[in-house]
C-alpha positions in Angstrom: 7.9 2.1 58.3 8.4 -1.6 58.3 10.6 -3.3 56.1 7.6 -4.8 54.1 6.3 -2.0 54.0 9.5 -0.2 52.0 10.0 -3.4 49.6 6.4 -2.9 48.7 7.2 0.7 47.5 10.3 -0.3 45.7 8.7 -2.6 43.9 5.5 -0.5 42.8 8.1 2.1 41.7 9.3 -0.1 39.8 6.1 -1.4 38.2 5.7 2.2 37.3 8.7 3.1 35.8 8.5 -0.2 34.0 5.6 1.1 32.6 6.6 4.9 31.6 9.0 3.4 29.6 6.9 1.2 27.9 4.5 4.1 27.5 7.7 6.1 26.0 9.3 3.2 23.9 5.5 2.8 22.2 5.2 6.1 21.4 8.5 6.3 19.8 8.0 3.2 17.6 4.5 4.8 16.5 5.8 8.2 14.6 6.4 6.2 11.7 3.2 4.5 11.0 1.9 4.8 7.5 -1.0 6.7 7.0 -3.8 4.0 5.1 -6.0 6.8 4.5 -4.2 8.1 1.6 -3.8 4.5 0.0 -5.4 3.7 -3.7 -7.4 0.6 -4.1 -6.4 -1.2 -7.2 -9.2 -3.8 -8.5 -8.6 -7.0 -10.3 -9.7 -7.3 -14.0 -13.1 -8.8 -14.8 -11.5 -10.7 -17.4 -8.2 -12.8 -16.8 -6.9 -14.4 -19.2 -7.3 -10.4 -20.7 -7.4 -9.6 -24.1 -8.2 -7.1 -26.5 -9.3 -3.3 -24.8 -9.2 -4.0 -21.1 -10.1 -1.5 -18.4 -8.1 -0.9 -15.1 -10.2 0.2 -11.9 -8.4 2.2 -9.2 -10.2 4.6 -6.6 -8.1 7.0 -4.4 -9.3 8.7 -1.5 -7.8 12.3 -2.1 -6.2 13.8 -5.3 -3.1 13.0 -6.0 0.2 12.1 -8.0 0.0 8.5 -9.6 2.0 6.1 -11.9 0.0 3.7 -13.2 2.1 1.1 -15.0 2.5 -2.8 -16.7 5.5 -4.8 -16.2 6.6 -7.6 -18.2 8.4 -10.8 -16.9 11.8 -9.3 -17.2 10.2 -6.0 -15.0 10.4 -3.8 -17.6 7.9 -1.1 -17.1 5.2 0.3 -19.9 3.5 3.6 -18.2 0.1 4.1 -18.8 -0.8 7.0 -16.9 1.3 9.5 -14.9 -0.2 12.4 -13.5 -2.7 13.8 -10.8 -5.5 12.4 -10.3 -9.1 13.3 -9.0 -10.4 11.8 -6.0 -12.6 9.1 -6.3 -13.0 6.2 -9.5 -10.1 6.4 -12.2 -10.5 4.0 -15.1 -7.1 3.1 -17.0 -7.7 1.4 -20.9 -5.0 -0.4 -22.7 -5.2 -2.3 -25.8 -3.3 -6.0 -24.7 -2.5 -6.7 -28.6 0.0 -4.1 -28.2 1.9 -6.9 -26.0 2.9 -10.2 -26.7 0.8 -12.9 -24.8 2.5 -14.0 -21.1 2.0 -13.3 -17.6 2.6 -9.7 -16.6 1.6 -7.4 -13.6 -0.2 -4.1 -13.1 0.3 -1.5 -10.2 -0.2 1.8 -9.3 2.5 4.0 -7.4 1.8 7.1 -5.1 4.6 8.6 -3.3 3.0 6.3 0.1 2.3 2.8 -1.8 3.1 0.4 -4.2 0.5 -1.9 -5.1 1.0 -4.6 -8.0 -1.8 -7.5 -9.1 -1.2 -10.3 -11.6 -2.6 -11.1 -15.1 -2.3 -12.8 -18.1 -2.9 -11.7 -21.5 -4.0 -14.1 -24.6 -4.9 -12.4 -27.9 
């Protein structure tokens, strides 16, 4: 074999090793991807500034533990719901009159997500 020849091999080994390793390094960073298919989807009211009865609207795509809850500006947390849920449409109802007016967020917590919307509530 010519030199060329030999340099040529060296350097398609190396290629190829280059690449195992990125195979390996992409696999490794890829156990710990988060499963979307268990996520809720939390809706936005129909009504912001709220006021009076409102009604939450989550859906989650298999049954499950949640924690549905409102925080006010100081993130102090009122639970509204805590328990398993069906799959499918869940509808939360909370009378806003039981809170002073001001800006406060919503969210639902599963034991894979933590999803939080704004909104405002003028009685």
């Amino acid at each position: 074999m010519t030199h060329k020849t030999i340099e040529i091999l060296f350097i398609t080994l190396g290629i190829l090793m280059l690449i195992l390793i990125y195979k390996l390094i992409l696999r490794r960073f890829s156990k710990g991807r988060i499963d979307h298919s268990k996520f809720c989807t939390l809706y936005s009211l129909e009504k912001n500034p709220a006021s009076g009865l409102v009604e939450f609207y989550f859906t989650t795509p298999v049954m499950q533990q949640i924690e549905f809850c409102i925080w006010n500006e100081e993130e102090e947390c009122t639970v509204l719901k805590k328990e398993e849920v069906e799959k499918g449409g869940q509808i939360v109802r909370f009378d806003t009159r039981d809170l002073k007016n001001g800006v406060y967020t919503y969210g639902i917590i599963t034991n894979v997500q933590k999803t939080i919307k704004k909104f405002r509530i003028e009685n």
